[in-house]
Backbone bond lengths (Angstrom), bond angles and torsions (degrees), N, CA, C in turn:
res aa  C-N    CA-C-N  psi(-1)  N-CA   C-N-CA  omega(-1)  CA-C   N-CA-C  phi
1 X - - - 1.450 - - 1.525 108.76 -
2 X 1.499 113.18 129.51 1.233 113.91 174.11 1.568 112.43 -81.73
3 X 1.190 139.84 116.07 1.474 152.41 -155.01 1.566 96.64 -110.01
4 X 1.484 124.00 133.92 1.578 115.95 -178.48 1.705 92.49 -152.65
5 X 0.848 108.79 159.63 1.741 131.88 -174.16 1.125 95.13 -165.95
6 X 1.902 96.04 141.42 1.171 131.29 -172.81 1.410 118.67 -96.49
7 X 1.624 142.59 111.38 0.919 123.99 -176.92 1.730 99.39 -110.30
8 X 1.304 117.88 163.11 1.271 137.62 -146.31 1.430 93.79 -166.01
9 X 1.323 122.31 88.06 1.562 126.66 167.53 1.771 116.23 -42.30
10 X 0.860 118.79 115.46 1.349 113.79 -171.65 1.723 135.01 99.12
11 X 0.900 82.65 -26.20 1.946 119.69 -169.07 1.483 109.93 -71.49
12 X 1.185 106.92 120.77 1.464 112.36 -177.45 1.784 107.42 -89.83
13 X 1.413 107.41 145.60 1.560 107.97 -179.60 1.960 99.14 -136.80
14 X 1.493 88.06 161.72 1.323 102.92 166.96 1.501 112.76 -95.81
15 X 1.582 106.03 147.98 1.799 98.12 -168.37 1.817 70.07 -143.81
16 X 1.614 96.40 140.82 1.280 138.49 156.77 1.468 110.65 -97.47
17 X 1.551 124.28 108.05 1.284 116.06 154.47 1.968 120.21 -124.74
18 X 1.165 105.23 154.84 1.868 96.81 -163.67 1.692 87.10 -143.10
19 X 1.862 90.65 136.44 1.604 94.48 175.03 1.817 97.84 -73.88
20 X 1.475 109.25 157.15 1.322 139.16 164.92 1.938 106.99 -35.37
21 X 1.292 100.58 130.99 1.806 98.36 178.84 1.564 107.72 69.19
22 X 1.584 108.82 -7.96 1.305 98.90 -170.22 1.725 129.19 60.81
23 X 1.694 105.81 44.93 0.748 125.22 -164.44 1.621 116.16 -86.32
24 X 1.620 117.05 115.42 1.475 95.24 -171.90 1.930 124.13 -88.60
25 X 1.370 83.81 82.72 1.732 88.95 -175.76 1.122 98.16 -59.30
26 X 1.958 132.23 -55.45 0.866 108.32 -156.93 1.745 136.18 -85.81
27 X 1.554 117.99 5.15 1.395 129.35 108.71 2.498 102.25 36.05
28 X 1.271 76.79 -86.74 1.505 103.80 -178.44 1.966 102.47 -55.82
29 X 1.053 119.10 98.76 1.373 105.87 174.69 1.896 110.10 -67.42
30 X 0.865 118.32 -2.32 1.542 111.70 166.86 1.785 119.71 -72.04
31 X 1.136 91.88 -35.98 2.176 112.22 174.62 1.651 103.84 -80.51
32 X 1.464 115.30 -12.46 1.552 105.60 165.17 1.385 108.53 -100.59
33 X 1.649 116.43 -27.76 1.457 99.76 150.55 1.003 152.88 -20.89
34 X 1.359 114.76 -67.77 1.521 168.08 152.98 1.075 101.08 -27.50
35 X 1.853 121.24 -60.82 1.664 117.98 -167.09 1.794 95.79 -87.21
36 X 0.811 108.23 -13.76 1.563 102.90 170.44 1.754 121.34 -88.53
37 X 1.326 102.01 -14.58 1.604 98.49 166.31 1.179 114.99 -84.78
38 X 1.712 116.72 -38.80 1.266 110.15 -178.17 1.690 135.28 -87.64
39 X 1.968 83.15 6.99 1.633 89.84 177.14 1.701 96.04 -103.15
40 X 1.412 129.52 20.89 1.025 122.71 165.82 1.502 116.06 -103.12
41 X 1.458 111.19 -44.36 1.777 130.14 151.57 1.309 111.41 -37.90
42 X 1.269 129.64 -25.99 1.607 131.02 -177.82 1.697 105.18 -93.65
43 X 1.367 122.82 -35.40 1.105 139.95 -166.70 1.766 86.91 -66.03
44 X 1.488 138.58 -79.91 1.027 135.80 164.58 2.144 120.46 4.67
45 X 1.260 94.15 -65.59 1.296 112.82 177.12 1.352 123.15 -89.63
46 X 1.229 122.64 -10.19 1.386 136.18 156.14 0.997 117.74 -140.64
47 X 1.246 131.92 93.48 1.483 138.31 -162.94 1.413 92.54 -81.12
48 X 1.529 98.33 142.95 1.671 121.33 -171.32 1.633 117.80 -162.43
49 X 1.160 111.19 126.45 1.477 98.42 166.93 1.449 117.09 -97.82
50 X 2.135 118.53 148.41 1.123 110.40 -171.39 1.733 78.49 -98.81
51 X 1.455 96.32 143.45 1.323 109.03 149.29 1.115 123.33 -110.97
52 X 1.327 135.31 13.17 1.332 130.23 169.90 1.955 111.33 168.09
53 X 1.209 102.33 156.51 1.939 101.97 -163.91 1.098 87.27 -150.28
54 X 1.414 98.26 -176.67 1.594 135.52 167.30 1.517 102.43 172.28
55 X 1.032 111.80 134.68 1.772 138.27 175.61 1.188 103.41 -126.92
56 X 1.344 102.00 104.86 1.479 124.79 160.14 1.758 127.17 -104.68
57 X 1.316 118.53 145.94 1.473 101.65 178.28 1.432 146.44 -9.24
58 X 1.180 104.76 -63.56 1.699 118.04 158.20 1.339 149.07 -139.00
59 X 1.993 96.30 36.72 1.386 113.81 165.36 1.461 95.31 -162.96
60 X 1.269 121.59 167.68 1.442 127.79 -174.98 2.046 105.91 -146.01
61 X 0.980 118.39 136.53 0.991 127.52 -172.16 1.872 110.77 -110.21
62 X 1.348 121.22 127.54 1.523 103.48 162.16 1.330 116.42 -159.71
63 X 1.570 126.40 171.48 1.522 120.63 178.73 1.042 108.85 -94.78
64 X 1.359 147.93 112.40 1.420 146.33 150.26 1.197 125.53 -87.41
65 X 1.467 115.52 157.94 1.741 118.29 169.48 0.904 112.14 -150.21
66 X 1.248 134.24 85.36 1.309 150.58 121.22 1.386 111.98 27.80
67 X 1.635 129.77 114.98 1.265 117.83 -154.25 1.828 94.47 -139.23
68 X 1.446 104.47 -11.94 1.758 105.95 173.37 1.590 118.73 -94.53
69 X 1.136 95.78 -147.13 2.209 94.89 172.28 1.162 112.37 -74.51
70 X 1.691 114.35 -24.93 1.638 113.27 -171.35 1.592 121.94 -67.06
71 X 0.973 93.54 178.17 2.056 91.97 162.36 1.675 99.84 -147.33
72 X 1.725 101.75 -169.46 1.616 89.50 -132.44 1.836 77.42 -104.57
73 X 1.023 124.21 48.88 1.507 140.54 143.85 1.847 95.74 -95.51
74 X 0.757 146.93 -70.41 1.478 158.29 -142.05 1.809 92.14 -70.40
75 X 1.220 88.50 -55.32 1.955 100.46 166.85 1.657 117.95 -58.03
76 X 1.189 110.70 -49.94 1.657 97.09 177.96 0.839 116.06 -74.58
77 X 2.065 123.77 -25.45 1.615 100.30 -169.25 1.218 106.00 -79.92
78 X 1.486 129.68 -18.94 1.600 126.33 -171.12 1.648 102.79 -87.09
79 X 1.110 123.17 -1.42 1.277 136.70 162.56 1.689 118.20 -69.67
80 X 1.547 92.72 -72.33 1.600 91.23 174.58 1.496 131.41 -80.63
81 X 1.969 120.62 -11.07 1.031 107.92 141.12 1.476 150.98 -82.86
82 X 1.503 110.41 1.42 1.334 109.40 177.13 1.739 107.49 -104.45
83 X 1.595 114.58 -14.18 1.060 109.71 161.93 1.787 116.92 -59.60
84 X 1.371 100.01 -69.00 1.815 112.75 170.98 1.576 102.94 -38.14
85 X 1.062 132.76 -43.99 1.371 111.35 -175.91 1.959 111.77 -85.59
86 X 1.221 110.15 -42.14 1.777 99.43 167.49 1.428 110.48 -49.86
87 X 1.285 116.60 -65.94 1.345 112.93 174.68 1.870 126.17 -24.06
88 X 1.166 102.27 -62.69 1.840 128.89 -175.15 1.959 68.82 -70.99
89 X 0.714 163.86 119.94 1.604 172.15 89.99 1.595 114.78 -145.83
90 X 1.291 98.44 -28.89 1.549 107.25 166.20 1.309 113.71 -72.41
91 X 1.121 122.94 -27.96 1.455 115.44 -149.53 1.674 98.45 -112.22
92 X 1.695 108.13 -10.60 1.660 123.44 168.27 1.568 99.17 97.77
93 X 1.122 122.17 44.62 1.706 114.87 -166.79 1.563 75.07 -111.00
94 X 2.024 97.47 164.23 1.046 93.87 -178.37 1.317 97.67 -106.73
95 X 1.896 122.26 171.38 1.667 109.13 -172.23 1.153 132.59 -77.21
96 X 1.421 94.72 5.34 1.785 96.48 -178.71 1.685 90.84 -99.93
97 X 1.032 140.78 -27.57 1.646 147.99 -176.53 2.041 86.01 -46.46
98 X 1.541 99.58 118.65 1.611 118.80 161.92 1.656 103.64 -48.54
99 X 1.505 88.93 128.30 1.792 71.42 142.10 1.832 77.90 176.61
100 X 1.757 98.37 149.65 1.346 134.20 152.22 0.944 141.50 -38.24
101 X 1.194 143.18 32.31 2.054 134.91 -154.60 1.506 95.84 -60.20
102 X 1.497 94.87 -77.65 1.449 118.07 -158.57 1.723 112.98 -62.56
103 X 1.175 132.27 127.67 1.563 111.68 135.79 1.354 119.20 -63.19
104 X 1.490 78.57 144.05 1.794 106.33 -164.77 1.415 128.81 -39.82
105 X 1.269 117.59 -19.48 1.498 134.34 -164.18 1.654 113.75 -123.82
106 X 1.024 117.82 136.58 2.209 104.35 148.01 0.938 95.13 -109.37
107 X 1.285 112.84 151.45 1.627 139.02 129.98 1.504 113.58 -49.19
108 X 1.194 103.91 101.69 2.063 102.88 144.25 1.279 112.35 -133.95
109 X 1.475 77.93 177.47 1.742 97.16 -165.82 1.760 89.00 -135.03
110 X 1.592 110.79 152.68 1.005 102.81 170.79 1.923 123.50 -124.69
111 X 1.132 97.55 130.43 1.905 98.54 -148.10 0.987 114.94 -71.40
112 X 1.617 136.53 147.82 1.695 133.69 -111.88 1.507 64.57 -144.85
113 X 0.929 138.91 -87.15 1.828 138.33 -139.80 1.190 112.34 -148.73
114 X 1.240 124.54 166.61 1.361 156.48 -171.18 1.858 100.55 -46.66
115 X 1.543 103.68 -47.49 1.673 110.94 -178.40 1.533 111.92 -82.04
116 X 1.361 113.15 -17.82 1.841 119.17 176.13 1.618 95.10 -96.30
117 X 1.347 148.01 12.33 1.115 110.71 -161.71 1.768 75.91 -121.07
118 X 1.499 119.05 -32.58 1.671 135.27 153.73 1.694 104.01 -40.34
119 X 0.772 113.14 -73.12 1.811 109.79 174.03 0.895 82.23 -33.53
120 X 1.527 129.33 -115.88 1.109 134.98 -113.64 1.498 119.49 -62.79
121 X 2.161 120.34 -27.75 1.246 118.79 176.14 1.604 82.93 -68.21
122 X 1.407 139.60 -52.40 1.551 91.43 -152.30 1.538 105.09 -98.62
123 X 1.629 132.55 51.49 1.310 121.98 150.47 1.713 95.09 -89.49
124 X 1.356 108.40 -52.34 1.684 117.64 173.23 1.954 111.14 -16.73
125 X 1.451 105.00 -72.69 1.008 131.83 -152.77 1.774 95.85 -72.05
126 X 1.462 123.21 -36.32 1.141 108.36 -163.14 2.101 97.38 -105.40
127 X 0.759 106.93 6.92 1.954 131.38 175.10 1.350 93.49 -53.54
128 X 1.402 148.85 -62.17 1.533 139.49 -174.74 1.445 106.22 -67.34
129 X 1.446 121.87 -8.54 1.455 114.85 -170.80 1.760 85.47 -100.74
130 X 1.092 120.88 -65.20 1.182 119.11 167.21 1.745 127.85 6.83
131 X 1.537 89.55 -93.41 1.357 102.16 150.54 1.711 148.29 -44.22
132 X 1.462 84.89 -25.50 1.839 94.21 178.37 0.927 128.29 103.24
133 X 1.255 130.65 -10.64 1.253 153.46 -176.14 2.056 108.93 -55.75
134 X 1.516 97.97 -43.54 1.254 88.77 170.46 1.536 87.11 -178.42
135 X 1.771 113.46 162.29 2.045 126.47 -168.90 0.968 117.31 -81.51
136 X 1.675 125.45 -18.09 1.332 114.33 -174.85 1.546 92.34 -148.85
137 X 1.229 104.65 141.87 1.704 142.55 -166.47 1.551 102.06 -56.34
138 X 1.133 114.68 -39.12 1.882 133.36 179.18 1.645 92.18 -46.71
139 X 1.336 109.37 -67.34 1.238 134.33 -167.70 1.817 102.14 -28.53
140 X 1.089 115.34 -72.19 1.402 126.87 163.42 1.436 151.62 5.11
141 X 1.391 136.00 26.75 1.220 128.31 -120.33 1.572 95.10 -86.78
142 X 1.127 141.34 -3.96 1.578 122.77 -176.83 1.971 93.12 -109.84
143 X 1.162 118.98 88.20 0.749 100.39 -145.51 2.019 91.10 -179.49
144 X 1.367 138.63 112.09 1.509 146.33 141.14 0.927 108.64 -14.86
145 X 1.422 135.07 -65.36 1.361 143.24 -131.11 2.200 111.17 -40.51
146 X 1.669 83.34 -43.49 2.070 96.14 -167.82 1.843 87.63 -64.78
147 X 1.513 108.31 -26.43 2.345 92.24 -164.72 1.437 73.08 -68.04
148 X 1.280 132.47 -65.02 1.299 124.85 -120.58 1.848 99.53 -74.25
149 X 0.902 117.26 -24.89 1.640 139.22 -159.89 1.745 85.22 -85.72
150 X 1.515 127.80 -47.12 1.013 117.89 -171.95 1.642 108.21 -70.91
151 X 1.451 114.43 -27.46 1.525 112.35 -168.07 1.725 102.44 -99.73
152 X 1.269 91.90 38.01 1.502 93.63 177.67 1.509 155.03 66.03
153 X 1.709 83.36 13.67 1.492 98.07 -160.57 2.224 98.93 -77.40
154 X 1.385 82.82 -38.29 1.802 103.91 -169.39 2.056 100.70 -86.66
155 X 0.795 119.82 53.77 1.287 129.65 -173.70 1.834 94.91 -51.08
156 X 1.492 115.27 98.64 1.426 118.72 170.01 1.678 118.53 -49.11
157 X 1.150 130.92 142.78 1.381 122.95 -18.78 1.918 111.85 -88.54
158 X 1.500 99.33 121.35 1.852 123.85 174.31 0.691 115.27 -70.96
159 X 1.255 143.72 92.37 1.881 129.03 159.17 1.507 103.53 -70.18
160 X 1.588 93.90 150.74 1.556 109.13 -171.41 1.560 104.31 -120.08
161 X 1.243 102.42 147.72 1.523 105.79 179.91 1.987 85.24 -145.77
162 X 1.219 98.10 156.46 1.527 106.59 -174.89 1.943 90.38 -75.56
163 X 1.598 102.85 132.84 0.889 111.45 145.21 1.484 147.09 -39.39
164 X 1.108 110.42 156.46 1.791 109.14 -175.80 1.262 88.82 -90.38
165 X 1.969 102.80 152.03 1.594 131.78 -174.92 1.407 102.17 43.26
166 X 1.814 108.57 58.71 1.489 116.35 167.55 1.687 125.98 -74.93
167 X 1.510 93.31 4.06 2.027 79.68 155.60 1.538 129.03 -143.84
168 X 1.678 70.31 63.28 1.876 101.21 -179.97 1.574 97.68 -34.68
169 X 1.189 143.29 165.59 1.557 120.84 126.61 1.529 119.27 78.70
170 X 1.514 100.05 -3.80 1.864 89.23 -164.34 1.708 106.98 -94.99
């Protein structure tokens, strides 16, 4: 298979990533810790801004933009290998010991305009309702939704209806 990604200097994209088996490590609010320290430790070495997330059990969705030489390939792999290896330290493995976190691939997309970059925070944002996890997006705590709600995007009171092309990423 010929595999191609789009880079766009400047350009913010949506990235789909899901642990392996679809495993809900992150379940455990200590492993969303974890992916939040080391997506800040990565930020250092690939400077990026998040514009928007959601961490869900066993995939996490978000908008980034890449603001150094890298692109947001350069960002996931230092993402999913320094996550996979803290992790495999938690659990007492040693670092050469194999092991799987990630499926092999993300999904991104890379965001066209002002109205795709709106899609996509609110497929993000309404993704735990989706799933079931809980009815309203507020509810959410790993999760944009309260910045974005504060900067006015979620003008209280929001009714939610699932977004269009609701399984971006799944």
């Amino acid at each position: 298979m010929n595999f191609r990604r789009y880079y766009i200097p400047g350009g913010a994209v949506f990235i789909t990533q899901v642990v392996q088996y679809r495993g809900p490590v992150f379940r455990d609010p200590a492993m969303v810790l974890l992916l939040r320290e080391i997506l800040h430790n990565v930020k250092t070495f690939h400077p990026f801004v998040m514009l928007g997330y959601v961490f869900l059990y066993d995939h996490f969705h978000c908008i980034l933009q890449p603001t150094g030489d890298g692109n947001f390939s350069d960002i996931m792999h230092s993402l999913k290998f320094n996550f996979t290896r803290e992790y495999k330290k938690k659990l007492g493995l040693s670092p050469s010991q194999s092991m799987k976190f990630w499926q092999k691939r993300f999904w991104d997309h890379v965001i066209r305009d002002d109205r795709d970059f709106e899609n996509h925070l609110h497929y993000m944002h309404y993704n735990p309702v989706k799933h079931g996890y809980i009815t309203d997006p507020r509810d959410w705590k790993d999760s944009s939704y309260i910045e974005w709600e504060k900067r006015g995007l979620y003008p209280p009171p929001f009714t939610w209806e699932e977004p269009e092309n609701a399984n971006w990423g799944e």
